[in-house]
Backbone bond lengths (Angstrom), bond angles and torsions (degrees), N, CA, C in turn:
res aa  C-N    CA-C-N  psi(-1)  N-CA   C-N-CA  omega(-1)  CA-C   N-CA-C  phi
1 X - - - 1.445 - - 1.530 111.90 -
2 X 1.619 102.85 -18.03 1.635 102.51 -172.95 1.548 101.64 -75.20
3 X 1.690 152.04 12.43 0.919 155.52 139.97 1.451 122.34 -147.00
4 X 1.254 123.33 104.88 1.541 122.42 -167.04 1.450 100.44 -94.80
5 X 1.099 146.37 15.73 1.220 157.02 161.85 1.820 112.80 -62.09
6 X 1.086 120.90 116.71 1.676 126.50 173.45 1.371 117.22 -125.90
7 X 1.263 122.47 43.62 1.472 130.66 166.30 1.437 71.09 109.64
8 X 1.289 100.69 -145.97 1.723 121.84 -163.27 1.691 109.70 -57.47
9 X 1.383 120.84 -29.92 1.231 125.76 -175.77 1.668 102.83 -80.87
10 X 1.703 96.82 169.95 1.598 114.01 173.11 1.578 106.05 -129.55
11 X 1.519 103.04 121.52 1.896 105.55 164.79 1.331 97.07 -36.74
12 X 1.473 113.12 157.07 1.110 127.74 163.03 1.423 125.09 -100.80
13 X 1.145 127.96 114.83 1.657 135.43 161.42 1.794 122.44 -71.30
14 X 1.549 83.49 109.73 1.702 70.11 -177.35 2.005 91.54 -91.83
15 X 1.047 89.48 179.94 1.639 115.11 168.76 1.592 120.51 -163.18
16 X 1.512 106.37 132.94 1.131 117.18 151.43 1.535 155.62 -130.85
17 X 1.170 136.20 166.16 1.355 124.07 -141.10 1.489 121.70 -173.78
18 X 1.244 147.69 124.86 1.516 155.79 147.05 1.583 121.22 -26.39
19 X 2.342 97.84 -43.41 1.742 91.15 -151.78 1.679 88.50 -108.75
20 X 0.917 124.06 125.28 1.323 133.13 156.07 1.751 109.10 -11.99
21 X 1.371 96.77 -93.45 1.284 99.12 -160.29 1.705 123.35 -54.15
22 X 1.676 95.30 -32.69 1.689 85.94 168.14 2.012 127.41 -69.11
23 X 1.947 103.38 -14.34 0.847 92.28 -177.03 1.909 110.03 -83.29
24 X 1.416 105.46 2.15 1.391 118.20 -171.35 1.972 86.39 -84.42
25 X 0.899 121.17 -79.12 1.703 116.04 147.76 1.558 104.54 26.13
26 X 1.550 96.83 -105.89 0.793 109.34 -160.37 1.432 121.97 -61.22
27 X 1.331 116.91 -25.03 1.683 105.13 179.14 1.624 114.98 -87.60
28 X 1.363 123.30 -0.96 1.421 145.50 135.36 1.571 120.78 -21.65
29 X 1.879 86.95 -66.13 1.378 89.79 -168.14 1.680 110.24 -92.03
30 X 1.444 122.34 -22.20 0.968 139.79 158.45 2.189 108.04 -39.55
31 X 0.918 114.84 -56.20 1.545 117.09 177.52 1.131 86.43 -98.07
32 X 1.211 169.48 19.43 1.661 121.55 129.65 1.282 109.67 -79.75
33 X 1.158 126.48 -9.72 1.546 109.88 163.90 1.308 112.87 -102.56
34 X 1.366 157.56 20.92 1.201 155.66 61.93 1.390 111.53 -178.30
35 X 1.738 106.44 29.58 1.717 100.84 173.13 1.660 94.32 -72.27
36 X 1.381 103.03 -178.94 1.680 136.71 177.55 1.792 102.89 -108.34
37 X 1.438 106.79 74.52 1.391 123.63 -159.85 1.843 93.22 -51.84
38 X 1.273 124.97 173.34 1.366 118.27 -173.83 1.751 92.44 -160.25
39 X 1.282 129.89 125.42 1.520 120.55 171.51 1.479 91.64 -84.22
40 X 1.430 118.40 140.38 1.163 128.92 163.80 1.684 122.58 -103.55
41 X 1.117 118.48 -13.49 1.529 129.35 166.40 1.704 101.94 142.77
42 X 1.466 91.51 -142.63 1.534 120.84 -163.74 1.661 94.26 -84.14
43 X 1.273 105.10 156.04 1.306 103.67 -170.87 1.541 120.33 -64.66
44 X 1.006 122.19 -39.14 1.690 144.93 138.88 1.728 93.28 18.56
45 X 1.934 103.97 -61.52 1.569 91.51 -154.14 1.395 86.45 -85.17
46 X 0.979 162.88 23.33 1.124 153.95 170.56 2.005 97.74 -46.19
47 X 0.953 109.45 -48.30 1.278 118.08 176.75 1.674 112.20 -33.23
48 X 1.490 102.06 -45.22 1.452 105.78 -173.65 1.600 121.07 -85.46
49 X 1.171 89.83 -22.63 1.907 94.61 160.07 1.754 108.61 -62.87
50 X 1.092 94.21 -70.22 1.702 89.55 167.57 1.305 135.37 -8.01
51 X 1.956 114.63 -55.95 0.780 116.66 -172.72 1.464 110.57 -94.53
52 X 1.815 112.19 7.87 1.109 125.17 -156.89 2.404 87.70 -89.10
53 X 1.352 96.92 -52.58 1.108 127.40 -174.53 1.702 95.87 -53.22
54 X 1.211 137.34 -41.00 1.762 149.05 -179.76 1.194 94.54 -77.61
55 X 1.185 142.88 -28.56 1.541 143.99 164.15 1.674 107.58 -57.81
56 X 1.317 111.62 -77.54 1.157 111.95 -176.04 1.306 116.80 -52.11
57 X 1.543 116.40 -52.75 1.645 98.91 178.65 1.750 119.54 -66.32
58 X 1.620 110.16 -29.50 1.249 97.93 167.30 1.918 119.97 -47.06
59 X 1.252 127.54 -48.60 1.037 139.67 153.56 1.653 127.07 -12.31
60 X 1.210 94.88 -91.48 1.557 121.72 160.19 0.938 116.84 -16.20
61 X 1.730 115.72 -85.32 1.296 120.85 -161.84 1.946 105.00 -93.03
62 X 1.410 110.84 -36.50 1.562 112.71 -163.06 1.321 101.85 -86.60
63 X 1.251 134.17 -34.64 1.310 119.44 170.04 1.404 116.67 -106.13
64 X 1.811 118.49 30.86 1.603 138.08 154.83 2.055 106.95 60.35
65 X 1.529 101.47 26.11 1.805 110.67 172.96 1.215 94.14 -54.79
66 X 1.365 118.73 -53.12 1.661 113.86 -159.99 1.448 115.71 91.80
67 X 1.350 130.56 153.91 1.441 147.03 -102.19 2.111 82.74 -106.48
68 X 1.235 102.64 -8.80 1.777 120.46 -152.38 1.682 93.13 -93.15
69 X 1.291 139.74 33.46 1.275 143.60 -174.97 1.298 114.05 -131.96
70 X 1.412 113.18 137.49 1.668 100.13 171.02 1.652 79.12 -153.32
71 X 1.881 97.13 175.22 0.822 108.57 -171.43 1.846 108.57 -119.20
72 X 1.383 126.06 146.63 1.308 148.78 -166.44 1.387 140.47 -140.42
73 X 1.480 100.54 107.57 1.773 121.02 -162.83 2.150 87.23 -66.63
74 X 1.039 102.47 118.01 1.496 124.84 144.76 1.467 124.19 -76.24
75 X 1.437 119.89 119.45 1.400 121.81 -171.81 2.003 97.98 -135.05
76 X 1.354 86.83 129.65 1.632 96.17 160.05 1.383 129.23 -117.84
């Protein structure tokens, strides 16, 4: 997270949330430090980041990628 930058692209940050304005917040603060902020819904899915987050460390550490991976919503 200490650089979400991958050449020209940005990891993506999802977030989710109930209150408007904090989720306006958060994807604020999310791109000034240079993720590709993403609303993911109602706070509800928060759940699915979770399992989004058990992905990556499964990754990382169990199949030895290393700490240098993130993950990125493609849009056309």
């Amino acid at each position: 997270m200490a650089d979400p930058k991958y050449g020209a692209e940005a990891a993506t940050m999802f977030y989710a949330g109930d209150d408007a304005e904090a989720k306006a917040i958060a994807a604020k603060l999310a791109g000034e430090i240079g993720f590709d902020p993403v609303d993911a819904g109602p706070l509800i899915n928060a759940r699915l980041l979770e399992l989004l987050a058990m992905l990556w460390i499964y990754l990382a550490f169990v199949q030895k990628q290393g700490r240098e991976i993130a993950f990125k919503l493609l849009r056309r």
